[in-house]
Every structure is written in structure tokens, then in C-alpha cells.
DRENPA-3360 file (N, C-alpha, C; in nm, 2 decimals, always signed):
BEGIN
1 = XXXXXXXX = -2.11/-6.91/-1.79/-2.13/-6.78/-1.74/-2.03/-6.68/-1.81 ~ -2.09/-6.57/-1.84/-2.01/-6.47/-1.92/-1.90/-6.41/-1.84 ~ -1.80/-6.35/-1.89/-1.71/-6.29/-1.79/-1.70/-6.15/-1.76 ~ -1.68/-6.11/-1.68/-1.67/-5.91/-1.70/-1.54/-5.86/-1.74 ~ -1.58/-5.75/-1.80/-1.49/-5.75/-1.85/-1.38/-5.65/-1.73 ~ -1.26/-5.60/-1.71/-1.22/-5.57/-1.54/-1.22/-5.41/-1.56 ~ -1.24/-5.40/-1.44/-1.25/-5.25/-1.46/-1.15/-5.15/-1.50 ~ -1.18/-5.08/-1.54/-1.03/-4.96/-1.63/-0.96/-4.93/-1.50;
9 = XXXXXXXX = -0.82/-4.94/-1.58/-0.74/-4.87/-1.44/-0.77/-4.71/-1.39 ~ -0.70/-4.69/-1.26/-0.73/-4.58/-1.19/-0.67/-4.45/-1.25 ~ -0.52/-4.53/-1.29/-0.40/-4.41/-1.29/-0.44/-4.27/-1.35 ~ -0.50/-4.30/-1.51/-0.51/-4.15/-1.58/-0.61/-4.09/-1.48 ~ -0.71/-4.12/-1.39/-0.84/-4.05/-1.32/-0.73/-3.99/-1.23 ~ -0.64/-4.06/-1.17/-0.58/-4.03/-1.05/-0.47/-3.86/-1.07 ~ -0.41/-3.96/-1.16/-0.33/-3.83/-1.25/-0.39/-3.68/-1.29 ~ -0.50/-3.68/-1.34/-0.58/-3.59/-1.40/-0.62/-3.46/-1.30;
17 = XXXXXXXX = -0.64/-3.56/-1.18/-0.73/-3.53/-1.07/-0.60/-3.42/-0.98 ~ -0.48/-3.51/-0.95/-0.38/-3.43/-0.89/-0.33/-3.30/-1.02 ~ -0.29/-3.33/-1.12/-0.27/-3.24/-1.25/-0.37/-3.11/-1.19 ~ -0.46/-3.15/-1.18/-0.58/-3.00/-1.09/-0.59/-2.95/-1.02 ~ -0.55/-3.04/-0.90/-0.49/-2.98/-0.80/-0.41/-2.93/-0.78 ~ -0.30/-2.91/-0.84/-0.15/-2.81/-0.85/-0.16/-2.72/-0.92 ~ -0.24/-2.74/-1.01/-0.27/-2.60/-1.12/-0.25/-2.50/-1.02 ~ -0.16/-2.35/-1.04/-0.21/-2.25/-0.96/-0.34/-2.21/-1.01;
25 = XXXXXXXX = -0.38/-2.11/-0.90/-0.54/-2.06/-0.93/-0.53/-1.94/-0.97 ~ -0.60/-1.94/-1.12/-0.62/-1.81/-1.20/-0.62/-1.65/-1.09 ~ -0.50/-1.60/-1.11/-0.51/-1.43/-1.09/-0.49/-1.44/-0.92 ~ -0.41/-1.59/-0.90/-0.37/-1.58/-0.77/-0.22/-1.47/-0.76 ~ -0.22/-1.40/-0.65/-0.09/-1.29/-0.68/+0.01/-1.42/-0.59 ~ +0.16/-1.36/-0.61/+0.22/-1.45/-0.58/+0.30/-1.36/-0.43 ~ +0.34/-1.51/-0.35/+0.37/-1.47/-0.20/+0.48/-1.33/-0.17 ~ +0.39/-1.21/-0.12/+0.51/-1.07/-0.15/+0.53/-1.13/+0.03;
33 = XXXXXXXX = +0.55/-1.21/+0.13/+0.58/-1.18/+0.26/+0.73/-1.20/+0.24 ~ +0.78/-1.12/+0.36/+0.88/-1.10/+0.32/+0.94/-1.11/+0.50 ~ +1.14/-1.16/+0.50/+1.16/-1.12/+0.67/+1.10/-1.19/+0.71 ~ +1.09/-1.18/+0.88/+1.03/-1.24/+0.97/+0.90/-1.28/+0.93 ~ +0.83/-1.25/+0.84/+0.65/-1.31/+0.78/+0.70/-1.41/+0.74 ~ +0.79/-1.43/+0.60/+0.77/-1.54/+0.53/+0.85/-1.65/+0.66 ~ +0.92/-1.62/+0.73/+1.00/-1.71/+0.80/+0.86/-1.75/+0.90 ~ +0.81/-1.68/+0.97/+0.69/-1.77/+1.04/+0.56/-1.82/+0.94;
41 = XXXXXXXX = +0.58/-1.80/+0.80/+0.49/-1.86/+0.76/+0.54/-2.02/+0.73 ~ +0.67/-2.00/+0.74/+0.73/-2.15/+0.72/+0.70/-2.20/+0.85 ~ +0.68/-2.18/+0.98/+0.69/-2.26/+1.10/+0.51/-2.24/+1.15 ~ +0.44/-2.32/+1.08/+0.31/-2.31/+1.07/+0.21/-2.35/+1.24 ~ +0.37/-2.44/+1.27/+0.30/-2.48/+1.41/+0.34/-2.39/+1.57 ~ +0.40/-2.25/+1.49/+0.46/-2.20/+1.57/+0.34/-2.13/+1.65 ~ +0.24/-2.12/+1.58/+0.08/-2.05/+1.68/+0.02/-2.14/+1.76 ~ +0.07/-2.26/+1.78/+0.02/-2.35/+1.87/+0.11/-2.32/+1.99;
49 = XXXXXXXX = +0.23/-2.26/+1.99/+0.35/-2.25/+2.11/+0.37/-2.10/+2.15 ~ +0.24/-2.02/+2.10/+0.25/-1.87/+2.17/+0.31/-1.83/+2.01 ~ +0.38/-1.87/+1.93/+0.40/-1.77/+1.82/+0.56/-1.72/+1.88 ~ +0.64/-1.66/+1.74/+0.77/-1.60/+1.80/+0.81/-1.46/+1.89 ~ +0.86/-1.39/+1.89/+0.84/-1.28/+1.99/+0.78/-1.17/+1.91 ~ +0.83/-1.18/+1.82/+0.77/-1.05/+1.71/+0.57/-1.08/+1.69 ~ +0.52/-1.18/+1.73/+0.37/-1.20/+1.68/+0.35/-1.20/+1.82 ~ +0.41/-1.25/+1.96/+0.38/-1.18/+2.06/+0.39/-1.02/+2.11;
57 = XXXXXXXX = +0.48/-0.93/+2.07/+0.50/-0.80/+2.01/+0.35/-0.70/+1.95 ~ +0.36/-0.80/+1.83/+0.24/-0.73/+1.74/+0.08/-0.78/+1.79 ~ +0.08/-0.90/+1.85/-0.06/-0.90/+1.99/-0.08/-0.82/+2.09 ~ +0.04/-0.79/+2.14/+0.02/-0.71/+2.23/-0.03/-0.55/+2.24 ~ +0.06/-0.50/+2.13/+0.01/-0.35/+2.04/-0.11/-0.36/+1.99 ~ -0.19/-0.46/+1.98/-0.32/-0.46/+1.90/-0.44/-0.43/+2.02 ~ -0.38/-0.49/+2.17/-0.45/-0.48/+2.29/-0.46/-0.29/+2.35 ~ -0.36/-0.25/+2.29/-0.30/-0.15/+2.36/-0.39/-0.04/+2.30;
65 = XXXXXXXX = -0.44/+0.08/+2.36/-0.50/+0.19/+2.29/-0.40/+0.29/+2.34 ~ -0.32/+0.31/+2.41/-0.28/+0.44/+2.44/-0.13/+0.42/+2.37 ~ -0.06/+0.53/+2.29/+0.06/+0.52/+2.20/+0.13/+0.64/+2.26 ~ +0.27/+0.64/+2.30/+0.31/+0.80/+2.28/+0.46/+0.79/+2.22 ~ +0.54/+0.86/+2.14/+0.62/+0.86/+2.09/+0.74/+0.99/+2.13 ~ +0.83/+0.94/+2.16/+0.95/+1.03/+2.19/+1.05/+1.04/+2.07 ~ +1.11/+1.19/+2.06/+1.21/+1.18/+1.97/+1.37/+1.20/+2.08 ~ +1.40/+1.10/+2.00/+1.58/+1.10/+2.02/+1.67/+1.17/+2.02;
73 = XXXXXXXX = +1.76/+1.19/+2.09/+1.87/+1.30/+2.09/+1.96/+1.26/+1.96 ~ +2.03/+1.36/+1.94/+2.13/+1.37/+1.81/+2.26/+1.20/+1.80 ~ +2.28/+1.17/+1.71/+2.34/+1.06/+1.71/+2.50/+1.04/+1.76 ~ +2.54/+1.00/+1.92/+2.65/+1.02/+1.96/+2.75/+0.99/+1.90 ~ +2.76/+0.94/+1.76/+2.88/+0.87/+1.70/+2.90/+0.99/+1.60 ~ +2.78/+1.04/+1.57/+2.79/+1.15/+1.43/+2.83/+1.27/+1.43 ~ +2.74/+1.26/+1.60/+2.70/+1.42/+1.64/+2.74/+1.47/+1.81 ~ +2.88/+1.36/+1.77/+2.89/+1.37/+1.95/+2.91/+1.52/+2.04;
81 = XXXXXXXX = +2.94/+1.64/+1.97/+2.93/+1.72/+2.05/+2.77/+1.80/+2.07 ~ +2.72/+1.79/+2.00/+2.56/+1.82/+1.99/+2.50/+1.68/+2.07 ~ +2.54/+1.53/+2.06/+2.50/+1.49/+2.18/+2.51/+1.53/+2.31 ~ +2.65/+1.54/+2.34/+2.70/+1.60/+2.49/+2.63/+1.66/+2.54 ~ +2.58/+1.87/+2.46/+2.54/+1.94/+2.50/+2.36/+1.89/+2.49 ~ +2.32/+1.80/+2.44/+2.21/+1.82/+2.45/+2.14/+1.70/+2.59 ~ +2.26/+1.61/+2.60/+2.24/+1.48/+2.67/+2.20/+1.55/+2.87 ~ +2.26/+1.71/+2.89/+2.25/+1.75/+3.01/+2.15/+1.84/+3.02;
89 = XXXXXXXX = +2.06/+1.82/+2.92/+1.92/+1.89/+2.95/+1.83/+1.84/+3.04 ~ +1.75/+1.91/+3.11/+1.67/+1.88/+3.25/+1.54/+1.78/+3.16 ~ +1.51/+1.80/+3.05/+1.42/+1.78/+2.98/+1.43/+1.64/+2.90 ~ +1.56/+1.57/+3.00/+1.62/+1.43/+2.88/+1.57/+1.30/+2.98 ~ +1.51/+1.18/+2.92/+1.51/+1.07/+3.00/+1.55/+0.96/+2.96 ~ +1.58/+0.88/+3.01/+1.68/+0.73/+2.96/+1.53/+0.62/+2.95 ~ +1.55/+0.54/+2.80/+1.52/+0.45/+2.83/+1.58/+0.33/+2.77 ~ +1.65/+0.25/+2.85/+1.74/+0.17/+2.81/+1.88/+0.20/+2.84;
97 = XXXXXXXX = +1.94/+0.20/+2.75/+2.08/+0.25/+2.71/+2.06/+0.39/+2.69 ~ +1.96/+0.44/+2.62/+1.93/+0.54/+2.50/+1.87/+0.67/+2.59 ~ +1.92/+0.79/+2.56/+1.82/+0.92/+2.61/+1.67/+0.95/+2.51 ~ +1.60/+1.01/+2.52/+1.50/+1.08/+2.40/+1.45/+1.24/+2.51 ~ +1.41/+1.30/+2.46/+1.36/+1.40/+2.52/+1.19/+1.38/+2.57 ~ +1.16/+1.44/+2.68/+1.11/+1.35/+2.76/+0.95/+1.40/+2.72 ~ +0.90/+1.54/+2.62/+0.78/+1.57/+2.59/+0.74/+1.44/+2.49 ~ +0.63/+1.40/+2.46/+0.61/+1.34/+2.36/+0.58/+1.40/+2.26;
105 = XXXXXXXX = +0.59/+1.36/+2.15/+0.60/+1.45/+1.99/+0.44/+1.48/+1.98 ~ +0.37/+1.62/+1.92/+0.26/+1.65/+1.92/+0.19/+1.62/+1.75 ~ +0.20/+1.44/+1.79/+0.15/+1.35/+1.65/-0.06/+1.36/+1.66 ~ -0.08/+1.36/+1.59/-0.22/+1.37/+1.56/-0.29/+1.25/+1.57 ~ -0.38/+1.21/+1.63/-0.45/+1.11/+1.65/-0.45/+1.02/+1.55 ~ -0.49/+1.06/+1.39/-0.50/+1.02/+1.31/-0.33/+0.94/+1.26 ~ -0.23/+1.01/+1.32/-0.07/+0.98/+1.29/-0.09/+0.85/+1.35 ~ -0.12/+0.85/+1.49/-0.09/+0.76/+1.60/-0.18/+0.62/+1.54;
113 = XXXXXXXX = -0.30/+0.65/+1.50/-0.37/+0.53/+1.49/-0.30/+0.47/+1.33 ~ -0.20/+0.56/+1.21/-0.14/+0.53/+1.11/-0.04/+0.44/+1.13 ~ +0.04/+0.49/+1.28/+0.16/+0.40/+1.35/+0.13/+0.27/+1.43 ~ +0.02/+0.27/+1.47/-0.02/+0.17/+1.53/-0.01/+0.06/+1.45 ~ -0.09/+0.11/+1.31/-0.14/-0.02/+1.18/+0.00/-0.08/+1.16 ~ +0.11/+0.05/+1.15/+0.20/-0.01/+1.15/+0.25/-0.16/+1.20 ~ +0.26/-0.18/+1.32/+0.27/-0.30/+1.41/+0.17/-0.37/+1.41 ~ +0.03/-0.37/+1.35/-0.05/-0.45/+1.39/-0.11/-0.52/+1.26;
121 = XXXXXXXX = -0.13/-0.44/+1.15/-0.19/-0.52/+1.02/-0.07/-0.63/+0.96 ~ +0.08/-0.57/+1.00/+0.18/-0.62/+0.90/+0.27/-0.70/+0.99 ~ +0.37/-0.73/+0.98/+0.46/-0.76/+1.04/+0.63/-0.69/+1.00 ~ +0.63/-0.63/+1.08/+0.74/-0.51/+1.01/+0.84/-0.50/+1.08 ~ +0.89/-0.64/+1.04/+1.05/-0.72/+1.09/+1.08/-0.77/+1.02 ~ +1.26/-0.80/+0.95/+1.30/-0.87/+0.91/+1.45/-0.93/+1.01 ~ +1.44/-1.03/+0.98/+1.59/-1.09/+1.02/+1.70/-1.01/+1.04 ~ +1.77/-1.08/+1.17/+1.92/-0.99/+1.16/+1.87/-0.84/+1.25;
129 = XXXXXXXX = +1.98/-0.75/+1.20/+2.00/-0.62/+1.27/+2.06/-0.62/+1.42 ~ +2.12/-0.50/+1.42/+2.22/-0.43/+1.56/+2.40/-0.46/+1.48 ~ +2.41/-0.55/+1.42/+2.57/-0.57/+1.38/+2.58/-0.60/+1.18 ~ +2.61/-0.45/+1.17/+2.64/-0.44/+1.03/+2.68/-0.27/+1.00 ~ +2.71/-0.23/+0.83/+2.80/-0.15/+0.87/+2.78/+0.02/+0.90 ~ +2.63/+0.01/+0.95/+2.59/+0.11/+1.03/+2.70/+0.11/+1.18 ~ +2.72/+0.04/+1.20/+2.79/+0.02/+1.34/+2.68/+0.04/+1.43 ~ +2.72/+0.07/+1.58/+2.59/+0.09/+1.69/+2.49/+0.13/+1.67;
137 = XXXXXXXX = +2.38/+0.05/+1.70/+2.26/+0.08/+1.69/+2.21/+0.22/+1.77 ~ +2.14/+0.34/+1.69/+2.12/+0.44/+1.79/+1.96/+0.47/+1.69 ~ +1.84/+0.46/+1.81/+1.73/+0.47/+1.77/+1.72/+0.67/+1.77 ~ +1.61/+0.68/+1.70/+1.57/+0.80/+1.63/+1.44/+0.84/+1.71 ~ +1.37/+0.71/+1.77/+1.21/+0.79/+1.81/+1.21/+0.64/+1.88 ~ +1.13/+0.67/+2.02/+1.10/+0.59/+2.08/+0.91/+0.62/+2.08 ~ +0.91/+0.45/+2.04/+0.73/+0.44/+2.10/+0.69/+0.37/+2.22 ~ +0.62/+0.39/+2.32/+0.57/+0.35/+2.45/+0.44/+0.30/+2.44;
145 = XXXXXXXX = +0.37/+0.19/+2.46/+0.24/+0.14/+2.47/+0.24/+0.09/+2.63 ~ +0.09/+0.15/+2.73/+0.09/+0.12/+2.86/-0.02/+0.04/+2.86 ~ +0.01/-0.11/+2.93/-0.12/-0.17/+2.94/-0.13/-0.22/+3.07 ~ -0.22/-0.29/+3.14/-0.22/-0.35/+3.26/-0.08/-0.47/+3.28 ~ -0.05/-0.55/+3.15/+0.02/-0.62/+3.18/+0.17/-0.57/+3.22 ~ +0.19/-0.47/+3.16/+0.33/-0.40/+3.14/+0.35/-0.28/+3.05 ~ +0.47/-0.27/+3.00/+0.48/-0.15/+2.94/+0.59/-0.20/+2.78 ~ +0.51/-0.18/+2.65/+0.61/-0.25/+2.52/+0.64/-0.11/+2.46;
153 = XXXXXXXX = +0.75/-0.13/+2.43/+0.85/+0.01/+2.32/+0.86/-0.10/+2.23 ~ +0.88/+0.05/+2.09/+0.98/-0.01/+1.98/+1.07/+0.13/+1.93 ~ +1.18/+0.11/+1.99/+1.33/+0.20/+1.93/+1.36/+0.19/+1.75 ~ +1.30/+0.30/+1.69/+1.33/+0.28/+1.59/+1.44/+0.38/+1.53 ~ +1.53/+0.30/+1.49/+1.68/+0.42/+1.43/+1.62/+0.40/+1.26 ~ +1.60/+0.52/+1.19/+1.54/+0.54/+1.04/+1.74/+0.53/+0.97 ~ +1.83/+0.60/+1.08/+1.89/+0.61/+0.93/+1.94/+0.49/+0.91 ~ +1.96/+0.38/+1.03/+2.02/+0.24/+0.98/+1.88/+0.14/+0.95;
161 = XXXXXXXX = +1.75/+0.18/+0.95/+1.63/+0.14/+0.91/+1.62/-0.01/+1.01 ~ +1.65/+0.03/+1.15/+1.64/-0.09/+1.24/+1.56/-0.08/+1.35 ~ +1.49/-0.16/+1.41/+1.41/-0.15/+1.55/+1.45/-0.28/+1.64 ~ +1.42/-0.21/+1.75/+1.46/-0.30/+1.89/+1.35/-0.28/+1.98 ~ +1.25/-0.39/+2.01/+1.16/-0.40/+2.03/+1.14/-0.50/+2.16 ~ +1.07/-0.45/+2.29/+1.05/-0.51/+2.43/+0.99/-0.49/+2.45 ~ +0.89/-0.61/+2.57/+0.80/-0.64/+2.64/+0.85/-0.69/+2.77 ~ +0.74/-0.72/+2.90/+0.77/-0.78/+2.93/+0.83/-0.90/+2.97;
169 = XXXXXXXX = +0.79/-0.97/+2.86/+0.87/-1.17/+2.82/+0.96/-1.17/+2.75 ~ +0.99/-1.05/+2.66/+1.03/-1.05/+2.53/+1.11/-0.88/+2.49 ~ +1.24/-0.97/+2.42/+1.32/-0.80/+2.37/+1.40/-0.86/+2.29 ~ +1.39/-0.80/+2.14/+1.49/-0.84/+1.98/+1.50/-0.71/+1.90 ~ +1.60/-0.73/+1.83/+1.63/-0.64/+1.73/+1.64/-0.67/+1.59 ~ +1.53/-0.61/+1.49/+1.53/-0.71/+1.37/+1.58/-0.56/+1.29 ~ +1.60/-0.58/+1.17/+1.58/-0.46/+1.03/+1.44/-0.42/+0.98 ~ +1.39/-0.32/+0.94/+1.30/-0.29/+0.88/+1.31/-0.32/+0.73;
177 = XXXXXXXX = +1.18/-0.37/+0.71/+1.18/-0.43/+0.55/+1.18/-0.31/+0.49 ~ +1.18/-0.23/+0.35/+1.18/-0.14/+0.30/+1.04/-0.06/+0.27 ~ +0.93/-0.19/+0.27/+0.81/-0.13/+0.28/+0.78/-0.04/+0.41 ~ +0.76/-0.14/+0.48/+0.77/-0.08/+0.63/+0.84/+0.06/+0.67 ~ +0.99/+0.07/+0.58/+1.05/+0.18/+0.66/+0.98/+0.32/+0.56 ~ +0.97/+0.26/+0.47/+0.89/+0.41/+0.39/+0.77/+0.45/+0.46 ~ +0.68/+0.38/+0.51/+0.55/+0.41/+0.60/+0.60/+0.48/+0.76 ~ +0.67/+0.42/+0.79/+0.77/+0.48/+0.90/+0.80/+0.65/+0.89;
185 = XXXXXXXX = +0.90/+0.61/+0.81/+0.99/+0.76/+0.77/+0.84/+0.85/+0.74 ~ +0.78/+0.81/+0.66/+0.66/+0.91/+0.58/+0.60/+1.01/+0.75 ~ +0.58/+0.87/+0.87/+0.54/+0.94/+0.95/+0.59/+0.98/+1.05 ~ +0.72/+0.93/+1.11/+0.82/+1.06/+1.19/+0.91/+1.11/+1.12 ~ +0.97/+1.10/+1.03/+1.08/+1.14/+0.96/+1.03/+1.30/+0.97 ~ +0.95/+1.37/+0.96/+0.92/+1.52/+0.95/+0.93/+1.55/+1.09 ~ +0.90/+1.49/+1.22/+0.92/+1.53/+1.35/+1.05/+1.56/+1.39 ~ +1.10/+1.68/+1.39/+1.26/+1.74/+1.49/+1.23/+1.83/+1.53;
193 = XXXXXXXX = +1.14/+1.84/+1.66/+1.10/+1.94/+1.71/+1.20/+1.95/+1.82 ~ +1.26/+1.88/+1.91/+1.34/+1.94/+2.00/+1.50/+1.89/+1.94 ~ +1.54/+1.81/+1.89/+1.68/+1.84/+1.84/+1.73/+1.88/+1.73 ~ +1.80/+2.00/+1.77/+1.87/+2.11/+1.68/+1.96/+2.03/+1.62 ~ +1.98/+2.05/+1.48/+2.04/+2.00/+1.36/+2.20/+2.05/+1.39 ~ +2.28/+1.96/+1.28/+2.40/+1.96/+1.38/+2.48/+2.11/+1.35 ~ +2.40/+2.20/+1.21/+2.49/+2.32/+1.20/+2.44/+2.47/+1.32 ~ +2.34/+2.36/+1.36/+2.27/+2.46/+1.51/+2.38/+2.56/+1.58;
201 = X = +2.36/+2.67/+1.63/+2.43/+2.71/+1.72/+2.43/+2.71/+1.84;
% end
């Protein structure tokens, strides 16, 4: 009886096959997440356990249709006597630690639904922030979202490019990535409708 002859080894098929599979794929762009994105894109099983507080945050804003935004009184460390006088106006209200003046800023629908995208398409947190050498965090514009569950802000201070962000389960303070803060600034940075600049009289 004849013999066979034995079948060819596997290895070069095997090899070839993985060699393919690692190839990157033609005109793939390469990973721009950045901050708190790339960090939850490392914890992949974190959407099985509710997600971290920032993707609880940016769910919640995505639920929310009504937005209003407050601007902030002058910065007590910079501008403490223009804070003082302006901190005893009948028209000031606390939220948190922080005062803002109590009208909401007369942003355009179209602003509001620009600010929204903000929190909801991206993730527009990075790591860290409140202790660096900005010193005290003091927010610039407060935003308010009202839903049945509760009520979520995000305190954003532009000049130290930081937010501090609560819910009801949930309250952190990260940095804004640089993308993020340019989209930001672009859209309240022009709003100083009630606080007079500090060479005011």
C-alpha cells in the first residue's frame, strides 16, 4: 500500500493569515480621543456598570430639552471689589458656592441647541482640574437642565478652561480639552451682558 505523503504544515497559512489581520486598514485616521474619552475607551466594560459619571452626565443632557444659561459675577480673587459691589445686587442668586446673576442670557435657540451638542455628541472632559496654578476654581457661566428626574449644571470658568459638573447621583470637576474650550468660548465668551468690566465705574 502506497503511503501519503503528510500534509504541509499549518504555520506559514497561520502566519500569513494573522500578518492580515494586524495590517492597519487603508485611510484608517488614527485615535484623536482624548481625556476622559480615551480613558473610558480603555475601560470597555465600564457600560455594563452604568458608565463613569461624565457618560452618566452626557446621558442625561441628551434626555433634557430645556437649557438655560446664567452668567457669573466678576472673579472674586481678581476683581474683588467689583465682586463685593456687585455680589449685593437684588438680581444675584447662589448656586452652590458660586453667585451668577439671576436673568438668563438672551442665547438664541440655535446657540442653545450648539451648546447642547456640546455635552452630547463629544465628551468634553479631561482629567484632573479645581487644583493647579489657576488657584480657586471660579465658574464664568452657569448651565441648568430641568428634567423630571432632577435638576444637572455644568459651571464652566473659560479663563482657567475648567467645568464642574452635577446631578443628582453625581458631581466632578474635570479640564476642558482645548477642542472643546474653543467651541465653548466661540459661544459664551461674547455674552457680558450684566457684569461690568473691571475699569467700570
Amino acid at each position: 500500500m502506497a503511503l501519503r505523503s503528510p500534509a504541509p504544515p499549518l504555520l506559514p497559512a497561520v502566519a500569513f493569515g494573522l500578518a492580515v489581520f494586524l495590517l492597519p486598514v487603508s485611510g484608517q485616521a488614527p485615535d484623536s480621543r482624548e481625556g476622559e474619552a480615551a480613558a473610558a475607551a480603555a475601560r470597555p466594560l465600564a457600560g455594563l456598570f452604568g458608565g463613569s459619571e461624565t457618560d452618566q452626565f452626557r446621558r442625561a443632557v441628551a434626555k433634557i430639552s430645556k437649557l438655560e444659561v446664567y452668567e457669573g459675577l466678576p472673579d472674586p480673587k481678581t476683581e474683588a471689589a467689583l465682586f463685593a459691589k456687585e455680589s449685593v445686587r437684588a438680581d444675584v442668586i447662589q448656586q452652590g458656592e458660586f453667585s451668577f446673576y439671576k436673568v438668563p442670557l438672551p442665547m438664541s435657540q440655535a446657540e442653545l441647541a450648539d451648546l447642547r451638542a456640546v455635552f452630547t455628541s463629544e465628551n468634553p472632559f479631561s482629567p484632573g482640574g479645581g487644583d493647579d496654578p489657576c488657584g480657586r476654581f471660579h465658574p464664568d457661566y452657569l448651565l441648568v437642565w430641568k428634567s423630571e428626574a432632577g435638576t444637572y449644571s455644568a459651571q464652566i470658568g473659560l479663563g482657567c478652561q475648567e467645568i464642574e459638573a452635577a446631578g443628582p447621583t453625581f458631581r466632578f470637576h474635570r479640564y476642558i480639552p482645548p477642542v472643546i474650550y474653543a467651541r465653548l468660548n466661540r459661544l459664551l465668551g461674547k455674552y457680558s451682558v450684566n457684569r461690568p468690566q473691571a475699569d467700570s465705574p
